[in-house]
N, C-alpha and C positions, 0 to 999 in steps of 0.2 A: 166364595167356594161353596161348594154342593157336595152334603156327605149322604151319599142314598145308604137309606136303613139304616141310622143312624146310634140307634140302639138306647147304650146308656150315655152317650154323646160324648164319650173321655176322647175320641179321637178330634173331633168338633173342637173341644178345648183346649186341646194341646195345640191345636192349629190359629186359633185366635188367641193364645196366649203365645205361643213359640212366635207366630210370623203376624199378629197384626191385622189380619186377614178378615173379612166381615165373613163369617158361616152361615149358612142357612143348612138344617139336617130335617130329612125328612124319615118318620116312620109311620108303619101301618097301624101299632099301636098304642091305642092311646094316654093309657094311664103310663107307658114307655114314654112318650113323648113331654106329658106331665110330672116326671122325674127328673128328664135329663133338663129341661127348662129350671126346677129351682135346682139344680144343682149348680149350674151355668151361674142363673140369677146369685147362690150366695158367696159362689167364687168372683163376684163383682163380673163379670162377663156378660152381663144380660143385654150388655148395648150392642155389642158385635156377634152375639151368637143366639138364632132363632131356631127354635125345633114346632116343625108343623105335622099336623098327622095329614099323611097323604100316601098311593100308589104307586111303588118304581115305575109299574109297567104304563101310568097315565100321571109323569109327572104334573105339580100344579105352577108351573112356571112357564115363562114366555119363554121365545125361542131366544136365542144366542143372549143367556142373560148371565150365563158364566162364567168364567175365563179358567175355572178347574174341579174335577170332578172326582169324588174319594168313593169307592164303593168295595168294603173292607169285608171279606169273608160273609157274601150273603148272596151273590148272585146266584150260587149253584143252589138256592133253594126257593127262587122264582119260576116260578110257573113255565111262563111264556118271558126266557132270555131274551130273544130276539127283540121282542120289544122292547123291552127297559133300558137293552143295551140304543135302540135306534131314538130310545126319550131322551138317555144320556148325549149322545149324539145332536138331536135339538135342542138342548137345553145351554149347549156349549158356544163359547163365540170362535166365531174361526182364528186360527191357531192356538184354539183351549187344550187346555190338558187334561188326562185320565190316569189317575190310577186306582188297578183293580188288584186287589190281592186274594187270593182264593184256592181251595184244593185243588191239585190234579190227582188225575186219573188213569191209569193204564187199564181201563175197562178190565181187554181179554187178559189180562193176569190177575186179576181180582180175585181172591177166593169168595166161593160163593156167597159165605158170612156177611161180605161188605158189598153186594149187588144187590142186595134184597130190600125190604121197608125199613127191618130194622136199623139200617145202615143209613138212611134219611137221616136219622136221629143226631146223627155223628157229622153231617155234612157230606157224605160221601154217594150217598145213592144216586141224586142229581149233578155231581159232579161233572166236570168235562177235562177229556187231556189238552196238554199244552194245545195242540194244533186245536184243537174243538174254540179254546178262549179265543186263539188269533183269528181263526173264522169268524166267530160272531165279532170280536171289533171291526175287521175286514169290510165283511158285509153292512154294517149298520154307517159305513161311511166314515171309519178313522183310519188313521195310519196308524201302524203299530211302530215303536221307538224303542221298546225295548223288553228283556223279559230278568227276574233273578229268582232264583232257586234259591228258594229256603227249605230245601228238605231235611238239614240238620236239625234246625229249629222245631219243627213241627215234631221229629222223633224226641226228641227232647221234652217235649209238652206229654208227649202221649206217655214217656215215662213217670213223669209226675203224676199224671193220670192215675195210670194203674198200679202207682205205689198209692196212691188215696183213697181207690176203690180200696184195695188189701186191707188197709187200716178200718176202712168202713165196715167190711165185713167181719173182721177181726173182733169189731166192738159188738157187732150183732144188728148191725143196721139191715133193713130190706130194702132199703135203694134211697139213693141222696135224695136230698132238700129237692124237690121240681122237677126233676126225674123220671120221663115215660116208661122206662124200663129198669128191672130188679138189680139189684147190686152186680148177685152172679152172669148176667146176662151182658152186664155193661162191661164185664172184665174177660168177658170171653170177647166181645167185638174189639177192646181195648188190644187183649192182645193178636187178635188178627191182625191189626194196623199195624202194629211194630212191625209183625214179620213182613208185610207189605209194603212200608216203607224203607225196610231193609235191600227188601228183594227192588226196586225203583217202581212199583208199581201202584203206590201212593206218596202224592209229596206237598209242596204249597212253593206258591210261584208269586209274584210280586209282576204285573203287567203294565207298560207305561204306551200311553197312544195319544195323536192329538188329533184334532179337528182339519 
Protein backbone atom coordinates (compact mmCIF):
# COMPACT_ATOMS: atom_id res chain seq x y z
CA UNK A 1 0.00 0.00 0.00
CA UNK A 2 0.89 3.67 -0.95
CA UNK A 3 -0.03 6.35 1.64
CA UNK A 4 0.79 9.86 -0.41
CA UNK A 5 1.68 12.53 2.06
CA UNK A 6 2.01 10.74 4.51
CA UNK A 7 2.55 13.04 7.39
CA UNK A 8 3.25 11.75 10.86
CA UNK A 9 2.66 8.19 9.32
CA UNK A 10 -0.15 7.17 12.29
CA UNK A 11 -2.41 6.20 9.19
CA UNK A 12 0.72 4.10 7.61
CA UNK A 13 0.66 2.09 11.00
CA UNK A 14 -2.40 1.43 11.75
CA UNK A 15 -2.50 -0.07 8.25
CA UNK A 16 0.38 -2.41 8.80
CA UNK A 17 -0.41 -3.13 12.22
CA UNK A 18 -4.51 -3.62 11.64
CA UNK A 19 -4.16 -5.69 8.12
CA UNK A 20 -0.42 -6.94 7.79
CA UNK A 21 0.05 -4.91 4.83
CA UNK A 22 3.69 -3.93 3.63
CA UNK A 23 3.35 0.42 3.41
CA UNK A 24 5.45 2.53 1.73
CA UNK A 25 4.50 6.59 2.71
CA UNK A 26 5.76 9.05 0.95
CA UNK A 27 6.30 12.88 1.99
CA UNK A 28 7.67 16.19 0.83
CA UNK A 29 9.24 16.81 3.99
CA UNK A 30 11.96 15.68 5.21
CA UNK A 31 12.64 15.97 8.89
CA UNK A 32 8.41 14.72 8.42
CA UNK A 33 9.66 11.76 6.96
CA UNK A 34 12.67 11.30 9.61
CA UNK A 35 10.01 11.12 12.31
CA UNK A 36 7.29 9.13 11.25
CA UNK A 37 10.38 6.29 10.24
CA UNK A 38 11.62 6.10 14.10
CA UNK A 39 8.36 6.29 15.14
CA UNK A 40 7.40 3.13 12.86
CA UNK A 41 10.96 1.77 13.68
CA UNK A 42 10.23 1.92 17.73
CA UNK A 43 6.68 0.47 17.34
CA UNK A 44 8.75 -2.64 16.09
CA UNK A 45 7.20 -1.84 12.40
CA UNK A 46 10.21 -0.92 10.64
CA UNK A 47 10.07 -4.08 8.45
CA UNK A 48 6.73 -3.41 6.80
CA UNK A 49 6.46 0.26 7.00
CA UNK A 50 8.97 2.69 4.78
CA UNK A 51 8.66 6.50 4.65
CA UNK A 52 10.65 8.13 1.66
CA UNK A 53 10.72 11.82 1.03
CA UNK A 54 9.45 12.36 -2.53
CA UNK A 55 6.67 14.32 -4.77
CA UNK A 56 2.79 13.45 -5.06
CA UNK A 57 2.80 15.08 -8.22
CA UNK A 58 6.22 12.85 -9.68
CA UNK A 59 5.81 9.90 -7.73
CA UNK A 60 9.26 7.74 -7.08
CA UNK A 61 7.73 4.39 -7.94
CA UNK A 62 7.33 2.05 -10.93
CA UNK A 63 4.19 1.84 -12.61
CA UNK A 64 1.36 -0.75 -11.33
CA UNK A 65 3.57 -1.47 -8.23
CA UNK A 66 0.46 -1.07 -5.94
CA UNK A 67 -2.54 -2.74 -5.36
CA UNK A 68 -3.88 0.31 -2.95
CA UNK A 69 -3.65 3.74 -2.47
CA UNK A 70 -4.41 6.12 0.78
CA UNK A 71 -4.33 9.74 0.17
CA UNK A 72 -5.78 11.29 3.42
CA UNK A 73 -6.80 15.11 3.60
CA UNK A 74 -3.96 16.52 1.50
CA UNK A 75 -4.86 16.61 -2.06
CA UNK A 76 -6.78 19.89 -1.96
CA UNK A 77 -3.44 21.38 -1.13
CA UNK A 78 -1.42 20.15 -4.25
CA UNK A 79 -0.56 22.34 -6.59
CA UNK A 80 -1.19 20.58 -9.92
CA UNK A 81 -4.32 17.77 -8.70
CA UNK A 82 -4.51 16.52 -11.92
CA UNK A 83 -1.34 15.21 -11.83
CA UNK A 84 -0.76 13.47 -8.54
CA UNK A 85 -4.23 12.22 -9.03
CA UNK A 86 -2.95 10.59 -12.83
CA UNK A 87 0.75 9.49 -10.70
CA UNK A 88 -1.74 7.81 -8.25
CA UNK A 89 -3.24 6.25 -11.20
CA UNK A 90 0.30 4.79 -12.61
CA UNK A 91 1.35 3.78 -9.57
CA UNK A 92 -1.63 1.39 -9.14
CA UNK A 93 -2.09 -2.21 -10.50
CA UNK A 94 -5.03 -2.84 -12.33
CA UNK A 95 -7.87 -3.41 -10.27
CA UNK A 96 -5.99 -1.36 -7.35
CA UNK A 97 -7.76 0.56 -5.04
CA UNK A 98 -8.08 4.44 -3.97
CA UNK A 99 -8.98 6.07 -1.12
CA UNK A 100 -9.09 9.67 -0.87
CA UNK A 101 -10.67 11.49 1.87
CA UNK A 102 -10.61 15.20 1.83
CA UNK A 103 -12.83 18.69 2.16
CA UNK A 104 -15.64 19.53 -0.06
CA UNK A 105 -16.68 22.45 -1.23
CA UNK A 106 -19.66 24.37 -2.28
CA UNK A 107 -17.57 27.24 -3.69
CA UNK A 108 -20.54 29.69 -4.79
CA UNK A 109 -21.80 29.55 -0.96
CA UNK A 110 -18.75 30.03 0.68
CA UNK A 111 -18.61 33.20 2.59
CA UNK A 112 -15.90 35.20 1.44
CA UNK A 113 -13.79 34.56 4.89
CA UNK A 114 -13.23 30.95 3.57
CA UNK A 115 -12.29 31.88 -0.45
CA UNK A 116 -9.57 33.78 0.16
CA UNK A 117 -5.45 32.87 1.33
CA UNK A 118 -6.26 32.83 4.65
CA UNK A 119 -8.59 29.92 4.20
CA UNK A 120 -5.50 27.88 2.52
CA UNK A 121 -4.52 27.70 5.90
CA UNK A 122 -7.69 25.61 7.11
CA UNK A 123 -7.56 23.30 3.87
CA UNK A 124 -10.29 24.95 2.29
CA UNK A 125 -9.20 27.49 -0.25
CA UNK A 126 -7.99 24.74 -2.72
CA UNK A 127 -10.66 22.70 -2.05
CA UNK A 128 -12.90 21.13 -4.59
CA UNK A 129 -16.77 19.95 -4.51
CA UNK A 130 -18.05 16.45 -4.58
CA UNK A 131 -18.46 16.57 -8.42
CA UNK A 132 -14.89 18.57 -8.88
CA UNK A 133 -13.12 15.09 -6.74
CA UNK A 134 -15.25 12.60 -9.14
CA UNK A 135 -13.88 14.61 -12.18
CA UNK A 136 -10.33 14.47 -11.49
CA UNK A 137 -10.51 10.42 -10.43
CA UNK A 138 -12.67 10.21 -13.77
CA UNK A 139 -10.23 11.87 -15.87
CA UNK A 140 -6.91 10.50 -14.44
CA UNK A 141 -8.33 6.97 -15.59
CA UNK A 142 -10.18 5.35 -12.38
CA UNK A 143 -13.56 4.39 -11.86
CA UNK A 144 -15.09 5.81 -9.08
CA UNK A 145 -16.96 3.13 -6.41
CA UNK A 146 -18.13 4.93 -4.14
CA UNK A 147 -18.46 8.36 -2.01
CA UNK A 148 -19.48 8.94 2.24
CA UNK A 149 -20.12 12.07 3.91
CA UNK A 150 -18.62 12.80 6.90
CA UNK A 151 -19.99 16.20 7.31
CA UNK A 152 -21.03 15.28 11.03
CA UNK A 153 -17.67 14.54 11.86
CA UNK A 154 -15.84 17.40 10.56
CA UNK A 155 -18.47 19.88 12.35
CA UNK A 156 -17.70 18.12 15.43
CA UNK A 157 -13.79 18.65 14.96
CA UNK A 158 -14.27 22.42 14.11
CA UNK A 159 -16.11 22.56 17.51
CA UNK A 160 -13.48 21.38 19.50
CA UNK A 161 -11.62 23.66 17.56
CA UNK A 162 -12.90 26.73 18.58
CA UNK A 163 -13.62 25.66 22.08
CA UNK A 164 -9.43 25.50 22.22
CA UNK A 165 -8.78 28.60 20.38
CA UNK A 166 -11.49 30.36 23.27
CA UNK A 167 -9.33 28.67 26.00
CA UNK A 168 -6.17 29.92 24.14
CA UNK A 169 -7.22 33.27 24.10
CA UNK A 170 -8.70 33.29 27.33
CA UNK A 171 -5.16 32.51 28.82
CA UNK A 172 -3.72 35.38 26.70
CA UNK A 173 -2.07 33.31 23.99
CA UNK A 174 -1.41 35.33 20.54
CA UNK A 175 -1.71 32.24 18.26
CA UNK A 176 -0.96 28.33 19.04
CA UNK A 177 2.26 26.42 18.97
CA UNK A 178 3.06 26.54 14.63
CA UNK A 179 0.32 28.74 13.89
CA UNK A 180 0.37 31.20 10.58
CA UNK A 181 -2.34 33.18 11.87
CA UNK A 182 -3.28 35.02 15.36
CA UNK A 183 -5.40 33.36 17.85
CA UNK A 184 -8.37 36.05 17.10
CA UNK A 185 -8.11 35.55 13.28
CA UNK A 186 -8.17 31.58 13.55
CA UNK A 187 -11.46 31.95 15.62
CA UNK A 188 -13.11 34.15 13.24
CA UNK A 189 -12.44 31.63 10.22
CA UNK A 190 -13.22 28.72 12.79
CA UNK A 191 -16.36 30.16 13.16
CA UNK A 192 -17.19 30.67 9.50
CA UNK A 193 -16.79 27.02 9.04
CA UNK A 194 -19.33 25.94 11.51
CA UNK A 195 -21.93 28.23 9.87
CA UNK A 196 -20.72 26.72 6.60
CA UNK A 197 -20.95 23.35 7.48
CA UNK A 198 -24.17 23.94 8.91
CA UNK A 199 -25.58 25.71 6.00
CA UNK A 200 -23.95 22.25 3.33
CA UNK A 201 -21.52 24.32 1.95
CA UNK A 202 -18.50 22.89 3.67
CA UNK A 203 -18.12 19.15 4.47
CA UNK A 204 -15.56 16.12 4.28
CA UNK A 205 -16.19 13.16 2.02
CA UNK A 206 -14.41 9.86 2.15
CA UNK A 207 -13.89 8.76 -1.88
CA UNK A 208 -13.30 5.14 -3.09
CA UNK A 209 -12.15 4.22 -7.04
CA UNK A 210 -10.14 1.61 -8.57
CA UNK A 211 -7.96 1.09 -11.40
Amino acid sequence: MLDVASGSGTSARLAAREYGCLVAGIEYGESAVADAQRTADAAGLGDCVEFIIGDAEALPFEDSQFDAVLCECSLCTFADKSRAMSEIQRVLRPSGQLALSDVVVDRPSLPAKLDGALATVACIGEALSRDGYDDLIRSAGLRPTGVESHDEDVATLAGRVHDRLRGARVMGLDRMEGSPVAIGEAIELVQAARGAIAQGALGYAIFTAAR
